[in-house]
N, C-alpha and C positions, 0 to 999 in steps of 0.2 A: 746115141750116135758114137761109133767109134773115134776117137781121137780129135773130140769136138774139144773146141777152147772157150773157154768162158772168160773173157778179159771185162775186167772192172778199170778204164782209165783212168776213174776218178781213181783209184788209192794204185795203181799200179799195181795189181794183182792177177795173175792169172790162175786159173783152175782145170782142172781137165772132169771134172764132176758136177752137173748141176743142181745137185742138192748140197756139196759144197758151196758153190756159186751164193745160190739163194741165201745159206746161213752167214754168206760172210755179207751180201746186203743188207741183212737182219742184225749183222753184230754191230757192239760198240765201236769201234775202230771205221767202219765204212760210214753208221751213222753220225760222229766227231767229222770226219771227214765235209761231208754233206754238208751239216749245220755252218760248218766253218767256210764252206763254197757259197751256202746261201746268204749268210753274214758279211761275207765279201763282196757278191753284188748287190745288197742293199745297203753299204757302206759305199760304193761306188753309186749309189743310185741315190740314197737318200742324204749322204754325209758333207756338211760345205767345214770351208776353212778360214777362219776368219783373223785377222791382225789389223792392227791401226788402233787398239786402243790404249788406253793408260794401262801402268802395270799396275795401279793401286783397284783397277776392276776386279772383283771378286766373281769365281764363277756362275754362283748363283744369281748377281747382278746381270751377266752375261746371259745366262740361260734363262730370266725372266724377260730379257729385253728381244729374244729371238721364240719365246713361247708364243707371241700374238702369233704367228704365221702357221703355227703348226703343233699339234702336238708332239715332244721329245720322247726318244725313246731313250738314249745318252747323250749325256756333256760331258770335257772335263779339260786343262787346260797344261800346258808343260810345263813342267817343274819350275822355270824360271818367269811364267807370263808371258811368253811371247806371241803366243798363238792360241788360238781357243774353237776346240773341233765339237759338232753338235750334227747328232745322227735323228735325225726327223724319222716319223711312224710311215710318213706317206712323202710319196717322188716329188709328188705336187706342192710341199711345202716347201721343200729345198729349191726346186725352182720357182717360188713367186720371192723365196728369198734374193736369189741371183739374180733375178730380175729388177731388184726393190734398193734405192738406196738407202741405206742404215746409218745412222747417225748415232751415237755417241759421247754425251757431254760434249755435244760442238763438234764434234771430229766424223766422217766420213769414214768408216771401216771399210777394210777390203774384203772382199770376201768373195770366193774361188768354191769351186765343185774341190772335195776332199779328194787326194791323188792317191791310192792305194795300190802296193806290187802285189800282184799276184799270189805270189808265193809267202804271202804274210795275212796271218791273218793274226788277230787280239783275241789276247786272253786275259786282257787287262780288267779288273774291276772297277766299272763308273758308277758316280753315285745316280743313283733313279731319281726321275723328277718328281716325287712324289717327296723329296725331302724341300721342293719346293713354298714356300709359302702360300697360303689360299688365301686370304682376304689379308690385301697384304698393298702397296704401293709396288710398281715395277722396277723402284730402287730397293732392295736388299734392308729392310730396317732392325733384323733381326740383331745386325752387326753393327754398334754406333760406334764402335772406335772406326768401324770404315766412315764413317761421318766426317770424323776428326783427319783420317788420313785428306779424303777428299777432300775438303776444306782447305787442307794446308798443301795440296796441290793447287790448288785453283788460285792461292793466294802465292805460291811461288812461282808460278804462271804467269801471273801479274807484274810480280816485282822484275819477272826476265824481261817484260813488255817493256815496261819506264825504263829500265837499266838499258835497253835495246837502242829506245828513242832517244836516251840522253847520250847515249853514241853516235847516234848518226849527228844531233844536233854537233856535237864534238866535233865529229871527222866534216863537216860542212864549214865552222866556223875555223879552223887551225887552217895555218898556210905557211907548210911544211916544205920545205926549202930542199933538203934531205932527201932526195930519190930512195934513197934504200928505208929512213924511216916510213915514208909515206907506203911505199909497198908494203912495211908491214902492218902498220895499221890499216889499208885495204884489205890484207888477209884477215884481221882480224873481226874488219865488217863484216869480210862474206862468210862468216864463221857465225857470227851471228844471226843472219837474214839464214844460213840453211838447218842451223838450230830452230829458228824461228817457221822455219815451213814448217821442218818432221812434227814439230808440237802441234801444227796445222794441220797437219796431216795432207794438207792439197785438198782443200774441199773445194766441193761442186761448181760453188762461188769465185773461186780466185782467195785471194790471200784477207782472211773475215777475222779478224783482231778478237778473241772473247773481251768482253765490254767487263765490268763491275759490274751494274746492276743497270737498271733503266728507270726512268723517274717514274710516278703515280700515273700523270697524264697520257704518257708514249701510249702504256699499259692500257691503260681504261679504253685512248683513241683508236688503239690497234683493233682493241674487239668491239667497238661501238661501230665504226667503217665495217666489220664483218657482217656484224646484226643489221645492221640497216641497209648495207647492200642486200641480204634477206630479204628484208621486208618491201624494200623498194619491188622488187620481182614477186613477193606474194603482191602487192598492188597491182602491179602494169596485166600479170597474168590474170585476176580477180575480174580486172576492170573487159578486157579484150574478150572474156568469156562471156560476160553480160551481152557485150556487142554482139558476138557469135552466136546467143542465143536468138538476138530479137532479131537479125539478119536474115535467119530462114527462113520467116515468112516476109519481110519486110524488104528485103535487099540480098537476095542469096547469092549475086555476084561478089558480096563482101566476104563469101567465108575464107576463101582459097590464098587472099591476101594479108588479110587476119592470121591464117594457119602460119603464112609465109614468117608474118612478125614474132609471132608466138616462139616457132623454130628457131630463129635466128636470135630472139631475146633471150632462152635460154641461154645459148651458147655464149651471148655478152655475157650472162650472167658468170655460170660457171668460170669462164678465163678471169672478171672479177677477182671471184672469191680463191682462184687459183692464185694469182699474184697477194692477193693479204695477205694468203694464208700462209707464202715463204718469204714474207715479211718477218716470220717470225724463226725463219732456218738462216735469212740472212743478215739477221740485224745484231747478231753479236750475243745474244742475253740469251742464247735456248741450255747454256751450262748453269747459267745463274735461276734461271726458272727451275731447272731439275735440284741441283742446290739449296733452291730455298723450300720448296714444297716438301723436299725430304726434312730438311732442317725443324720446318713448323708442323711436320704431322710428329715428325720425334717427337717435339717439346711434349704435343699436345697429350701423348700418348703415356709420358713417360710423367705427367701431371696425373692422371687418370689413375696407373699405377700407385702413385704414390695416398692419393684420395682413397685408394681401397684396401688399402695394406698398414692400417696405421700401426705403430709400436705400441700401443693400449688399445686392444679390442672391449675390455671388459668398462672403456670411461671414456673412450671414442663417441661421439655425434653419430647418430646413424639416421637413416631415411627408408623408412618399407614401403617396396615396392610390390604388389600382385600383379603376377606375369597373367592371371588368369583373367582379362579383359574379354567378356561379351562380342566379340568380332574375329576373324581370321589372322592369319600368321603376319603378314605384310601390318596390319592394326595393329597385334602384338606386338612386334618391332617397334612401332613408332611409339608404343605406350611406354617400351623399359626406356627407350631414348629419352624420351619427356624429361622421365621418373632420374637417368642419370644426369640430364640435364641441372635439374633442381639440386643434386645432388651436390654438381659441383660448384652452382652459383651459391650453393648455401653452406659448402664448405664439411657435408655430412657425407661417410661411408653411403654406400648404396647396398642394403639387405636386398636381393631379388628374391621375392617368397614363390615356388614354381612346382612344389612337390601338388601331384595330382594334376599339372598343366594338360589342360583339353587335348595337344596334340601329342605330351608325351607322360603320361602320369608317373614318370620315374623322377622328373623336370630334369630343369633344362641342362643343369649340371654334368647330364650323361651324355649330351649332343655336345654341347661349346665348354669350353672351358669356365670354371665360377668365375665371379666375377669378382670377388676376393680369394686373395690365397690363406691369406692369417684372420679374418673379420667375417663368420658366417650367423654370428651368434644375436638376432633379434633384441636380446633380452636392453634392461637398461635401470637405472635407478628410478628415472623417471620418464613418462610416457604420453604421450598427448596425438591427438587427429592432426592434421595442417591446421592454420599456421603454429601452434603451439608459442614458444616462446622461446628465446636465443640460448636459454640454459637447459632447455629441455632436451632431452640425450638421445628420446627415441621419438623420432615422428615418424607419422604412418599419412604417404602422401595418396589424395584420390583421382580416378581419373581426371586428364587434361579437362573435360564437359564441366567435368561441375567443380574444379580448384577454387575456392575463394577464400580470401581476397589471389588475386592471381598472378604469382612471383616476374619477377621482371626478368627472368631466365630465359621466357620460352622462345621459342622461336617468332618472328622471324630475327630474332635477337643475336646479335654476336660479340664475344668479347672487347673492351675497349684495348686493351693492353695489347692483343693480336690483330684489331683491324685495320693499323696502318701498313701490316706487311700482308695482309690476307686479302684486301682491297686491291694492292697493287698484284697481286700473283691469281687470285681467279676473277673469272668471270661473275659468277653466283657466290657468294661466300657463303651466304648459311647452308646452302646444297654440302658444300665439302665442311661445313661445321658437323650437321649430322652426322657426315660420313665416318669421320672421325669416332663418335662413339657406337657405330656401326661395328668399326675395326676393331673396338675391344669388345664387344659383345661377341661377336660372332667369332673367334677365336677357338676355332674346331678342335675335339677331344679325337684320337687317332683314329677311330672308328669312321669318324666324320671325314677325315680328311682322306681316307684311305677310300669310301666308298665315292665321292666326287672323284677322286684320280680314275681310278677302275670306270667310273662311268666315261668322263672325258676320253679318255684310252680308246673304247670300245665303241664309244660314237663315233671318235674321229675327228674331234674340235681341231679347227686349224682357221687362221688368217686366212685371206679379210672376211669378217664375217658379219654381218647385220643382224642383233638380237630383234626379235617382233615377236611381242606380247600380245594375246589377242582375247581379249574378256569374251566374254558369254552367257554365261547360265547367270551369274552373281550380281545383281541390280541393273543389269542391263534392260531398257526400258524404265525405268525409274530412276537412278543416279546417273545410269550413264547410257548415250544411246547406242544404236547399234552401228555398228562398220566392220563393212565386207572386207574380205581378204585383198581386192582389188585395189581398197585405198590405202593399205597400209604398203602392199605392193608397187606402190604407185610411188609414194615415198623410196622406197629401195632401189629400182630401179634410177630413181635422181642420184641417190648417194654414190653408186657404183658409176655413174657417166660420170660424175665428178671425180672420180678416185681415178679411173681410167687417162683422168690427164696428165696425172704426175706418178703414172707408175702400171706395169700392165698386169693385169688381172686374170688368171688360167683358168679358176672358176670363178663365176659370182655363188657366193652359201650365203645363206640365212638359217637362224638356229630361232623354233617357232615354239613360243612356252601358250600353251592355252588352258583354260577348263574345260576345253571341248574337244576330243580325240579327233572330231571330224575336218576341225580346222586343219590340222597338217596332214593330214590324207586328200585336200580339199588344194592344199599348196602345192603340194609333190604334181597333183594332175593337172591345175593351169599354167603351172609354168615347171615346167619339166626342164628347160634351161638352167634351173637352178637346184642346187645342192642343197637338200632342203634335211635339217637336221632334225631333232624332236623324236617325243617316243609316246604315242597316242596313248599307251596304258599309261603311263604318268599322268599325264591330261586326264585319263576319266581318272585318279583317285583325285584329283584338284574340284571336281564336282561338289556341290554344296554337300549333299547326301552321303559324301564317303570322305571328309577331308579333312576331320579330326581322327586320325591315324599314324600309325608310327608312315607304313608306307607312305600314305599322302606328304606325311610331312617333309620324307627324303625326297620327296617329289618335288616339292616345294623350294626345298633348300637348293636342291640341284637346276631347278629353272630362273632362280632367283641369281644363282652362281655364274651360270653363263652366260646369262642377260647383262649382268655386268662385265664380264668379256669380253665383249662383243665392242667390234669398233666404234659400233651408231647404235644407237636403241628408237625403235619405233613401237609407238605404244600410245597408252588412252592415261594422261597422270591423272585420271579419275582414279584409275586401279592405285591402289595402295602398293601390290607387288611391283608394280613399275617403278613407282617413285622409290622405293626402296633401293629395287634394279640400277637407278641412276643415282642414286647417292651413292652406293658404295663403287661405282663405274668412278668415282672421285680420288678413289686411292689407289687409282693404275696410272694416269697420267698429272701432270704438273696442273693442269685445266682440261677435266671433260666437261665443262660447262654448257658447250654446244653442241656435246655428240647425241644430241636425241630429237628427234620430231614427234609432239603429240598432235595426237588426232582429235585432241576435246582442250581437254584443260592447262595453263599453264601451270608450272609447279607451284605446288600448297602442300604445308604440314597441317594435316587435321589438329582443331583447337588452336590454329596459330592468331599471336596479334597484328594487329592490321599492314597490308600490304599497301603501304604507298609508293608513288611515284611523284618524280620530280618533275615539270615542264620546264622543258631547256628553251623551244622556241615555239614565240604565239602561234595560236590557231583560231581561225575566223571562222565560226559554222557557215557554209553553203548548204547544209539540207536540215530539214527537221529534226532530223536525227541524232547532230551534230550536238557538240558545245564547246564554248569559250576555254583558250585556255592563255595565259601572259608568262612567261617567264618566272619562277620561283611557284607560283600554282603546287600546291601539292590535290594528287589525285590517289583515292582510293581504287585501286586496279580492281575489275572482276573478273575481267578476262581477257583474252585475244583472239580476234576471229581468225587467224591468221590470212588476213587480205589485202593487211595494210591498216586495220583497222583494230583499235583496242575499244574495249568501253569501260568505266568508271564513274567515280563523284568529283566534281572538283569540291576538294572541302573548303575552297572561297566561297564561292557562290552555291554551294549544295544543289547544282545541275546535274543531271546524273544523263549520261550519253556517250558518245562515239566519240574518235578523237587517234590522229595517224601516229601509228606507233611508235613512228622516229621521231617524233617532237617530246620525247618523254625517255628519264634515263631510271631505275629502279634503286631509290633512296634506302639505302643499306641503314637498318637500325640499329644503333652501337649502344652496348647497355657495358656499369661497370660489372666485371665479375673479380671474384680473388684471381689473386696475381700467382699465388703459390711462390713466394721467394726462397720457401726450402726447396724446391726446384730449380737447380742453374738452367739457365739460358742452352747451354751445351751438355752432352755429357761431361762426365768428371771422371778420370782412372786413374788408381796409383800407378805407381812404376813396377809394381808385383805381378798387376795385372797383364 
C-alpha cells in the first residue's frame, strides 16, 4: 500500500516498508526493548520491597527467609542495607507475601509491592538463588562470623534495654527542681523510648521487649499445652464418632447434633492452638530461639568437621562404614547416620566405603560432597570388626541389626553436654540430633545442587505448601497398611483451616512424593481445588523394580528435598523416606518438631534403644483394655492411635495396654559423648580474617 506507516510504539520507530517493519521486530534493538517491557511488568507484578530489619542481615539470610512463599527468581539489597528487593517466579507468591506477616529476629518487616518508573528498567546483575544453600537451616550458617555479628547485636540490644530501664527508674526517682533541667532529661527519655520503638520496629503486639532467654519449663509447658490440646480433640472427635456410629440405627435423631458439636469443637480447637501458637510470637524469646538453634547446629556441625578432617590421616582412629546396606535409599540414610553416629561417640574419623553403591555405582562422592576432605584412606596399622579395642586404629562397624555388644551412641540417645540447651529449644531432640548429621551428609556436589534448583524452578515450589508422602507398592500390606488419598487429604485440609486463621491463603498446594505415579493423577482429579505439585514419572522410577538407578535416585533425592520444605508433612513414619523427610525438615526452622501428621506410626529410628515414657499423672483403667499408670511409671511406648490413646508396658508392673496420652511426657535419653574441647563453644577469627 502506498504511503502506508508501520509504527513500532514500543521502540518509537516508524517505517514506510513492511519488510522493513517486520526485520526491525525481528532485530536486536526491538527484542532488548521487549525483554526490558516484559521484565518491567513482572517486576511490577512479581517484585515486594522490604525494610524493618537489622543491618547485620545478610542477603542470603534474607532471601532464605522469603524462599518458604515462593520460588526467587532475584535478590539483592542496597549498598548500605536499608532495603532488601526480591523478584518472585510467580504473582501468587508476592502476594501471599503481602498478605502474610513477616517477622524477623523479633521484628515485624515491612513489606510493600516493589514501585518501579516506567522508564527504568535493570540491567543490574543479581546473584541467582541457586547460590542458595540446599540442606541447610533458614539461618545462613555458611557465614559464622554472621554468628558472632548477630550475637553481639542481640547482646547490645540487651544492654540498651537495662541501660533504658535504669533511666526511666532515674528520671522517676529524681525531683528536679530546675524546670529547664527537667525538660532536658525529658527529651532525653523520649529519645530513648523512640530509639527503643525503631529497635521494635512496632510489632504486631505493641511494645514486646526481646527477653534473654526463657527458662527449661516456659519451654517444655509452651509445647506440652500445644500437644495436649491435640490430643484432647483426637479424644473428644474419636469418642463423638463411635456415638455417630452406633446412633444410626439406635437413635438417628442424635447425628445432626453430634455433627453440630463436632463443628463447633473443631473451631474451639483451632482458635486454641491459634493462641499457643502466638504465644510463642509474643512472649519475647522467638530472636533467642533463632539464636540459639543457629548457635547449636553451628557447634554441632563445626564438631563433625573437625572429627573428619584430622591433621594425621595416616595414625587417625577410623570407623568403616558400607553405604551398601541390603534396603532402599531412606535405610541407606539411616545406616551412614548410625555408622556417623558411633563415629563420633567413639571419637573415630568416619571412612564411608560407597564405590559400587546400588543406586550410584560411581558412589556417593559424585552426588554429595565426601565426607572427609583430608582422611579417605581405610588403611591402618591395625584393624579389627566392632568392638575391637580403644587402641585399635581401624574398625569396621556392622549394621545397626546385628551391633554387639551395642554402643551407647545410638539413638534414641542424645548428647549429655548439649541436652540442657537442646531440651529447652526443641520439641523432639533426637529428631533434630539426626538431623544434624543429615546436614553433613547430604552436602550436595554442584551437579546436585544445580539439578534440585532447575527442578524447583520448573515445578514451581512456592509457600504454603503441604508435603504428602504416599507409600504404595514397598510393604504395604505387610509393614505397613494401606491409606487412601482421602485420609491423608483429610489431614491437609485441617492444616490449611488452621493456617487460614492467622494469615490468608490464595492457593492451598500440596507437593505429592509417591511410588505410584497413580497417586497424583488420582490427587489433581479429587480435588482439583488444590495445586497439586509432583511428577508421576519420578513416582514410577521409585517403584521396587526400577529404583536402583541413577534416575530413581534423583528421584528420590528430589522428593525427599521438598518433603522437607514443605511447611507440614503428612505421611506413614513407617516409610523410612518420611522419617528422613522430617528430620532434615529440623534444619529450616528453630522447632519443626510438630509440623507433621502420621497416619501409622510415631517416630522411630530403625535399630533404636528403647522408647520410654514418663507418667506425669495417674491413671485408673475403666475398660479391659486399659492399664494402671502412678506418677514416675516409666512406660515403654509402642505406639499412638491417635484418639487420645497410646498403648505400652508399664515397666512397674509389666501390664502391657492402653493409657491417655496426655498423662505421659517422652523421657529423653541423655548418654555421655566426647565433648570435643578443641572445639570452642563459638567460632574463633583472627583479625586478618
Amino acid at each position: 500500500m502506498a504511503n502506508a506507516k508501520f509504527n513500532c510504539e514500543l521502540c518509537k520507530v516508524t517505517t514506510y516498508d513492511e519488510k522493513a517493519y517486520e526485520s526491525h521486530l525481528l532485530g536486536g534493538k526491538h527484542q532488548a526493548v521487549l525483554n526490558s517491557k516484559l521484565k518491567l511488568e513482572k517486576t511490577k507484578k512479581c517484585g515486594i520491597y522490604v525494610t524493618g530489619f537489622p543491618k547485620t542481615a545478610t542477603t542470603e539470610v534474607l532471601a532464605n527467609l522469603f524462599l518458604k512463599y515462593g520460588a526467587i527468581d532475584n535478590y539483592f539489597s542496597d549498598r548500605n542495607n536499608n532495603f532488601f528487593i526480591i523478584l518472585y517466579q510467580k504473582e501468587d507468591s508476592a502476594k501471599t507475601v503481602l498478605n502474610t506477616k513477616v517477622y524477623y529476629e523479633g521484628h515485624l518487616l515491612t513489606v510493600r509491592p516493589r514501585k518501579v518508573k516506567d522508564n527504568v528498567v535493570e540491567n543490574r546483575k543479581i546473584p541467582n538463588i541457586d547460590t542458595l544453600p540446599i540442606f541447610t537451616t533458614h539461618i545462613n550458617n555458611t557465614d559464622t562470623r554472621q554468628s558472632e555479628r548477630l550475637a553481639k547485636a542481640f547482646i547490645d540490644l540487651e544492654i540498651l534495654k537495662k541501660q533504658n530501664l535504669e533511666l526511666r527508674n532515674l528520671f522517676n526517682d529524681l525531683n528536679i527542681g530546675d524546670q529547664e533541667h527537667k525538660e532536658v532529661l525529658d527529651t532525653i527519655e523520649a529519645r530513648v523510648k523512640k530509639t527503643e520503638n525503631v529497635l521494635n520496629n512496632q510489632r504486631e503486639y505493641g511494645q514486646i521487649d526481646p527477653k534473654e532467654e526463657p527458662n527449661l519449663d516456659y519451654e517444655k509447658l509452651r509445647r506440652r499445652i500445644a500437644a495436649n490440646t491435640q490430643e484432647m480433640w483426637y479424644f473428644v472427635k474419636s469418642e463423638i464418632v463411635k456415638v455417630q456410629k452406633q446412633s444410626q440405627s439406635l437413635a438417628p435423631e442424635l447425628i445432626e447434633p453430634l455433627n453440630h458439636i463436632l463443628n463447633l469443637g473443631v473451631q474451639h480447637k483451632r482458635a486454641l492452638l491459634k493462641d499457643i501458637n502466638s504465644l510463642a510470637e509474643v512472649d519475647g524469646y522467638s530472636a533467642w530461639r533463632e539464636k540459639e538453634a543457629y548457635s547449636l547446629s553451628d557447634l554441632v556441625q563445626r564438631r563433625l568437621k573437625y572429627l573428619q578432617n584430622p591433621s594425621d590421616c595416616n595414625n587417625a582412629r577410623k570407623l568403616i562404614c558400607n553405604l551398601n546396606k541390603g534396603c532402599g535409599y531412606g535405610c541407606q540414610l539411616h545406616h551412614a547416620v548410625y555408622c556417623f553416629m558411633v563415629a563420633y561417640g567413639t571419637e573415630r574419623t568416619l571412612i564411608l566405603k560407597s564405590k559400587g553403591w546400588r543406586y550410584h555405582k560411581a558412589g556417593w562422592e559424585e552426588i554429595f560432597k565426601p565426607v572427609s576432605d583430608t582422611c579417605t584412606d581405610p588403611s591402618g596399622h591395625s584393624q579389627s570388626s566392632w568392638p575391637g579395642k580403644v587402641d585399635t586404629q581401624v574398625l569396621t562397624l556392622p549394621i545397626i541389626d546385628s551391633v554387639s555388644p551395642r554402643p551407647p551412641y545410638l539413638p534414641l540417645a542424645i548428647p549429655e553436654d548439649l541436652a540442657p540447651r537442646l531440651n529447652r529449644l526443641h520439641g523432639d531432640p533426637i529428631v533434630w540430633w539426626v538431623g544434624q548429621f543429615l546436614k553433613y551428609l547430604l552436602r550436595p556436589q554442584s551437579d546436585t545442587s544445580n539439578f534440585l534448583n532447575e527442578a524447583i524452578s520448573k515445578m514451581g515450589f512456592q509457600r504454603p505448601i503441604v508435603g504428602v508422602h504416599v507409600r504404595r507398592t514397598d510393604k504395604v500390606g505387610t509393614e505397613a497398611a494401606f491409606h487412601s488419598i482421602d485420609e491423608y487429604m483429610s489431614v491437609v485440609e485441617e492444616y490449611y483451616n488452621q493456617l487460614e486463621l492467622t494469615q490468608r491463603v490464595a492457593q492451598r498446594r500440596i507437593y505429592v512424593a509417591s511410588d505410584d505415579p497413580k497417586v497424583i493423577l488420582e490427587a489433581r482429579k479429587k480435588y482439583p481445588h488444590y495445586e497439586v505439585l509432583g511428577d508421576p514419572s519420578v513416582a514410577k522410577t521409585a517403584a521396587v523394580a526400577s529404583r536402583y538407578s541413577d534416575t530413581s535416585l534423583k528421584g528420590i533425592i528430589l522428593d525427599i528435598h521438598l518433603l522437607s520444605m514443605s511447611d507440614y508433612l503428612v505421611c506413614t513414619f513407617s516409610s523410612q523416606v518420611c522419617r528422613v523427610a522430617y528430620e532434615i525438615m529440623q534444619n529450616y526452622y528453630p522447632d519443626a518438631s510438630s509440623r507433621f501428621h502420621s497416619l501409622d506410626d510415631i517416630y522411630y529410628y530403625g535399630g533404636q534403644n528403647a522408647h520410654n515414657q514418663l507418667a506425669l499423672i495417674s491413671h485408673e483403667p475403666k475398660r479391659q483394655d486399659e492399664m494402671e499408670l502412678i506418677p514416675g511409671d516409666l512406660v515403654g511406648v509402642a505406639g499412638n492411635h491417635w484418639n487420645g490413646y497410646s498403648k505400652g508396658r508399664n515397666l512397674r508392673t509389666n501390664m502391657m495396654g492402653l493409657y491417655p496420652s496426655f498423662k505421659v511426657e517422652n523421657k529423653v535419653e541423655i548418654v555421655k559423648f566426647p565433648t570435643y574441647p578443641e572445639v570452642p563453644l563459638t567460632p574463633q577469627h583472627t583479625d586478618e580474617e
